[in-house]
C-alpha positions in Angstrom: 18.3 -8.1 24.4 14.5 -9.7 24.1 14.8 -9.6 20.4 18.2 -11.7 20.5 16.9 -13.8 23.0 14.1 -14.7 20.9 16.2 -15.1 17.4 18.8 -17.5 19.2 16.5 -19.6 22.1 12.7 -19.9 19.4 12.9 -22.4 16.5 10.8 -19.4 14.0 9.6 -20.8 11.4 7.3 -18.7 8.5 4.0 -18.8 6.1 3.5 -16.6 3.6 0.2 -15.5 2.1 -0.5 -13.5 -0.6 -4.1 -11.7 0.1 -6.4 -10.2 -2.6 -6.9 -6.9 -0.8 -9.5 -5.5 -3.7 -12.5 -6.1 -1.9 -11.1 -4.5 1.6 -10.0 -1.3 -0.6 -13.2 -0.6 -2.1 -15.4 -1.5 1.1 -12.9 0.9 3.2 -13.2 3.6 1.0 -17.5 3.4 1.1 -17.5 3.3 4.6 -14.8 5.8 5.3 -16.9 8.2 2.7 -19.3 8.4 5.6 -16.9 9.0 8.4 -15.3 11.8 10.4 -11.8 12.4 9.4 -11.0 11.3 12.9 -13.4 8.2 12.5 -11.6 6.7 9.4 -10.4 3.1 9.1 -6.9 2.7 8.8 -6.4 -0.4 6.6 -4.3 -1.7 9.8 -7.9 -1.7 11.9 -9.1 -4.1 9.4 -5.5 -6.4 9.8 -6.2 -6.1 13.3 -10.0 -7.5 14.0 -9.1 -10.3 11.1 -6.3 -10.9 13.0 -8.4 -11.5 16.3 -10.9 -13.5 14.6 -8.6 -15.5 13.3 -7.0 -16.4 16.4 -9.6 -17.4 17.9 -10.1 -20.5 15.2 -6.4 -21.3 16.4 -5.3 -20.4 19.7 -2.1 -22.3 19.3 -1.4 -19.4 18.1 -2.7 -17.2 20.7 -0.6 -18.6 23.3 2.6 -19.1 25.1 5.4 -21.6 26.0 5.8 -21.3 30.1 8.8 -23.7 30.5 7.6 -27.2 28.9 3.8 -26.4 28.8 2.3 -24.5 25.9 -0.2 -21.9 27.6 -3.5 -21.0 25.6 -4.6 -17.5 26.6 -8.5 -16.9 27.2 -8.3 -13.5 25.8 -7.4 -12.3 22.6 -4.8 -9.4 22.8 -3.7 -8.2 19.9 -0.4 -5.9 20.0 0.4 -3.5 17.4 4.3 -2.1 16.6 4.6 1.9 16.8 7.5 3.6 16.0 8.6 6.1 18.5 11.5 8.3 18.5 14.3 5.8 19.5 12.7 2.6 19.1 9.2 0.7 19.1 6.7 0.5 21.4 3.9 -2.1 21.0 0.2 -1.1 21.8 -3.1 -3.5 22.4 -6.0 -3.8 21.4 -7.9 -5.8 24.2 -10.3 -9.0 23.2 -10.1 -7.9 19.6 -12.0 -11.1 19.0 -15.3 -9.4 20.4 -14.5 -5.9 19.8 -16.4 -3.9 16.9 -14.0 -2.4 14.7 -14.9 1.2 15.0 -14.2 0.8 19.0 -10.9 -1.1 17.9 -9.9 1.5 15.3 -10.9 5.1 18.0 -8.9 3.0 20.9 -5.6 2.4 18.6 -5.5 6.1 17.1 -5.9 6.7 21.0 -2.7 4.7 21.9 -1.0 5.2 19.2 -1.2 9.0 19.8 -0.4 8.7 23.6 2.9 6.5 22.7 4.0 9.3 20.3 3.7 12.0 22.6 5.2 10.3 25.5 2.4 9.5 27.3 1.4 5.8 27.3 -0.5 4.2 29.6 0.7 0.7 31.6 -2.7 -0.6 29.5 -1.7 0.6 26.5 1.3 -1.7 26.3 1.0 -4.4 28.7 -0.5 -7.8 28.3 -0.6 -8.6 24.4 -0.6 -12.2 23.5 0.1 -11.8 19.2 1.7 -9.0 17.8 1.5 -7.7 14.4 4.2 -5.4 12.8 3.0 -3.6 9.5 5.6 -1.9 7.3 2.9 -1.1 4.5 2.7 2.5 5.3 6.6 2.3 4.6 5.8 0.9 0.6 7.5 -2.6 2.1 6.5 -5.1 -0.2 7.5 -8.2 2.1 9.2 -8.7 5.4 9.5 -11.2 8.5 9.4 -10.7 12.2 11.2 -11.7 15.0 8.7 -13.4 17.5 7.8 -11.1 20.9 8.7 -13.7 23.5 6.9 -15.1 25.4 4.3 -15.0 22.8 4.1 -18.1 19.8 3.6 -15.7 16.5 3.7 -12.3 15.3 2.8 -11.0 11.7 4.3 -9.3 9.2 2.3 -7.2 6.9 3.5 -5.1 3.8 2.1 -3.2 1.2 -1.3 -3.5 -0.5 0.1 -3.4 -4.5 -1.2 -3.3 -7.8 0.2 -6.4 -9.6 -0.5 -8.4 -12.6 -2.5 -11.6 -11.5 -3.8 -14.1 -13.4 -7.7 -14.5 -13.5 -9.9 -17.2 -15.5 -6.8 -17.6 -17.8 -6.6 -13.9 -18.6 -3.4 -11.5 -16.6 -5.5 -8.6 -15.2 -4.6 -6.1 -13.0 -5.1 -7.5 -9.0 -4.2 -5.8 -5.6 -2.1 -8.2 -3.3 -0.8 -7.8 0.0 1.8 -10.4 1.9 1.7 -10.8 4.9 4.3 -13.2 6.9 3.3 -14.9 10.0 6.7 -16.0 12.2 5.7 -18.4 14.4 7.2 -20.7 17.4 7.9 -24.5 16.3 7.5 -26.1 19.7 4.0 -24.6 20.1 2.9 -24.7 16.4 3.3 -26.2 13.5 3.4 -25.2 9.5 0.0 -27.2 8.5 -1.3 -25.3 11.6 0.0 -21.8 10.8 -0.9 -22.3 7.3 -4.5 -23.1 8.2 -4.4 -19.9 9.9 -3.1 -17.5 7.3 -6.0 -18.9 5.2 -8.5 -18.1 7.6 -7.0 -14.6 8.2 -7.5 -13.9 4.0 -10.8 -15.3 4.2 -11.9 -12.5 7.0 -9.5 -9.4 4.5 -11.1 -10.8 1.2 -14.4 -11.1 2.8 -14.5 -7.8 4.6 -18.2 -7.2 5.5 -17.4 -10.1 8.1 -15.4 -8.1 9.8 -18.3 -5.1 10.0 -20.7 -7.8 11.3 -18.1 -9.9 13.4 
């Protein structure tokens, strides 16, 4: 019902970005090298702390329409889709903006196993102001999303791939993930969202930022 509601009643409108995710790849696999198996960065963990950092450049985006008046949230939620048996469930990581990524990463395997065994908490899912729905895992090369009302955006995120790009003049092998942000037209606009999506590659192409950050 909330997802025709929102595909009928929200002007969406989409940005695609195409991100170099070389960098993010190689720096994942160093630090993962010296991590627990249960410790290890999910690429997803890096999405999601770009994703907060991001937001807070733009909170248009981090926001919501309450009748005429566009509402900027102070805090940075950021909720994730899970697929559960029967359906998805979306989980949050909490000012994602200020959180390290290792806390982000240990809280979403957290939630994300609770959800799957049937036992989420009200936290868990409650309370997110941008959602992000990532298919990669699934070997999706592109997709869009419809829009969580009441929140302005969500993002779409597919599979990091090898493919030919071209470099200095010369076709070389790259790694490229698109990623689609859908976003709300009466609270944002495409300059805006655009703006945004560059600022979100800059924090996966740059990934140290994101250790520091």
């Amino acid at each position: 019902k909330r997802m025709v509601e929102s595909r009928t009643t929200i002007p969406h409108f989409y940005v695609t970005h195409a991100v170099d995710m070389g960098p993010l790849l190689a720096l994942r696999k160093q630090v993962n090298g010296l991590l627990d198996e249960s410790q290890k960065l999910s690429v997803n963990d890096f999405v999601v702390k770009a994703v907060g950092l991001a937001l807070a450049a733009y909170p248009n985006l981090n926001a919501s329409l309450d009748g005429d008046a566009i509402v900027r949230h102070a805090a940075i939620n950021v909720g994730v889709a899970v697929a559960v048996e029967g359906g998805l469930l979306t989980v949050v990581s909490r000012d994602t903006d200020t959180t390290a990524l290792r806390t982000i990463a240990e809280s979403m395997k957290a939630m994300v196993d609770r959800a799957r065994e049937g036992k989420v908490k009200p936290d868990d899912i409650e309370g997110s102001t941008f959602s992000i729905s990532n298919l990669g895992m699934y070997d999706v090369e592109h997709f869009i999303a419809i829009i969580n009302p009441p929140e302005a955006a969500i993002l779409a995120v597919g599979s990091a791939r090898e493919v030919p790009v071209v470099k200095d003049g010369q076709v070389t092998a790259g790694l490229r993930m698109k990623a689609t942000l859908s976003a709300d037209h009466r609270v944002t606009d495409g300059a805006e969202a655009a703006q945004f999506m560059q600022a979100l590659a800059d924090y996966l192409e740059q990934p140290l930022r994101l250790l520091v950050e």
